[in-house]
C-alpha positions in Angstrom: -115.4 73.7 -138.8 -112.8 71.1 -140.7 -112.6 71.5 -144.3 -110.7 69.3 -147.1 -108.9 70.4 -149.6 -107.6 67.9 -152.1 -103.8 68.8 -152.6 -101.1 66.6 -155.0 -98.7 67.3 -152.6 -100.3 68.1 -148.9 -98.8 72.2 -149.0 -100.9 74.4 -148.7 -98.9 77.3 -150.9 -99.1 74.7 -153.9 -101.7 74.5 -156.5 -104.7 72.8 -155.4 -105.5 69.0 -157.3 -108.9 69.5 -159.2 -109.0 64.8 -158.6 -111.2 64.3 -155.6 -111.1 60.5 -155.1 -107.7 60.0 -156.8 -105.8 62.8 -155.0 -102.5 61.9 -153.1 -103.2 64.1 -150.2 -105.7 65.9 -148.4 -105.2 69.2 -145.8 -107.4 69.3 -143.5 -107.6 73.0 -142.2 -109.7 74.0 -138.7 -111.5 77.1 -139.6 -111.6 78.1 -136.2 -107.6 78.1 -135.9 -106.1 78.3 -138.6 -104.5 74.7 -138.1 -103.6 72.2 -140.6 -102.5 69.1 -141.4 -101.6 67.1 -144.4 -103.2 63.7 -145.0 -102.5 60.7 -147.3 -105.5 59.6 -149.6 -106.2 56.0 -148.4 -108.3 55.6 -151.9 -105.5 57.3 -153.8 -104.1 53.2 -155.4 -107.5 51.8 -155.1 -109.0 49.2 -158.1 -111.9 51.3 -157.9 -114.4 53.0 -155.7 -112.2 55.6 -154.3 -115.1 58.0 -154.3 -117.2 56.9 -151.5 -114.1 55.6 -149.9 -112.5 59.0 -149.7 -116.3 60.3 -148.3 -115.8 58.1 -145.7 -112.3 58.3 -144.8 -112.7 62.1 -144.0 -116.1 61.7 -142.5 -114.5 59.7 -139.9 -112.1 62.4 -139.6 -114.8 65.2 -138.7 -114.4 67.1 -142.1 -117.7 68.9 -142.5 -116.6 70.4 -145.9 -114.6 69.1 -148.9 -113.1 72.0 -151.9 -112.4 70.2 -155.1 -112.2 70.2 -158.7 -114.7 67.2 -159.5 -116.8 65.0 -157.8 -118.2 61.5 -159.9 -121.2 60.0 -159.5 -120.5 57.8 -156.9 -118.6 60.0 -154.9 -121.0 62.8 -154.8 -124.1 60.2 -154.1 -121.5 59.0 -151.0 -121.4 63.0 -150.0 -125.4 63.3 -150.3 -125.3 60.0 -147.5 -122.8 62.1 -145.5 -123.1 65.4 -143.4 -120.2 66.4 -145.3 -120.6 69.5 -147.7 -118.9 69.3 -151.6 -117.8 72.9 -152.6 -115.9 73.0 -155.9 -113.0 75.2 -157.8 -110.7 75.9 -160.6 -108.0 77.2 -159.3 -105.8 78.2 -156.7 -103.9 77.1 -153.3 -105.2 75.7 -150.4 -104.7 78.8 -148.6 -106.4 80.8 -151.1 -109.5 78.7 -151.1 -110.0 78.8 -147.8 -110.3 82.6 -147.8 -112.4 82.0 -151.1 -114.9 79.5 -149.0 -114.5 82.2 -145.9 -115.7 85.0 -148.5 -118.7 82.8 -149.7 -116.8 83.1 -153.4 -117.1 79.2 -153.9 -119.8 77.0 -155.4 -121.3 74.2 -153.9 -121.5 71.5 -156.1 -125.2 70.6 -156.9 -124.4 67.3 -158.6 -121.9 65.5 -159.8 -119.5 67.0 -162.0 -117.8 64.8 -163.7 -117.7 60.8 -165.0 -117.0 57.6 -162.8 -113.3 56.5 -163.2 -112.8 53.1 -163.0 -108.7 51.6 -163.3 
């Protein structure tokens, strides 16, 4: 399994970034290894839209689930289009979320949870 953490600086000893579609990176950890990579947000200077273009982006990068703080409502509708799974958090580093999401500790957002942003 791949799963996307949204990161403001792609390590993943730092503090988590609770921005989905306006993150600067994403890392992109294989469950089944323990491997990861950092990755720039493609959506991160967008006018608008990031959201779905973010779904997408990662989609195409065979991420089956996303950990983040918030997901608007365009974003979350992109993830209900995609086979890709939104989990949410408060708190913590990429490493420790992963364990969280291992140990069935994290939620899985049911909606969107917070307003559109538009620049």
């Amino acid at each position: 399994m791949k799963i996307a953490i949204s990161s403001p600086d792609g390590k993943a000893d730092s503090e988590f970034s609770g921005r989905f579609g306006r993150c600067e990176y994403f890392i992109l950890m294989q469950t089944d290894t323990d491997e990861w990579e950092k990755v720039k947000n493609p959506a991160r200077g967008s006018r608008g839209g990031s959201g779905p273009q973010v779904v997408q982006f990662l989609a195409n990068q065979g991420v089956d689930v996303i950990i983040s703080g918030r997901y608007g409502p365009n974003a979350y509708t992109a993830l209900q289009a995609s086979a890709v799974e939104p989990y949410l958090a408060q708190s913590g580093t990429p490493l420790d979320l992963l364990g969280a999401f291992r140990e069935g500790k994290l939620r899985k957002a049911a909606g969107p949870s917070g307003p559109g942003h538009h620049r």
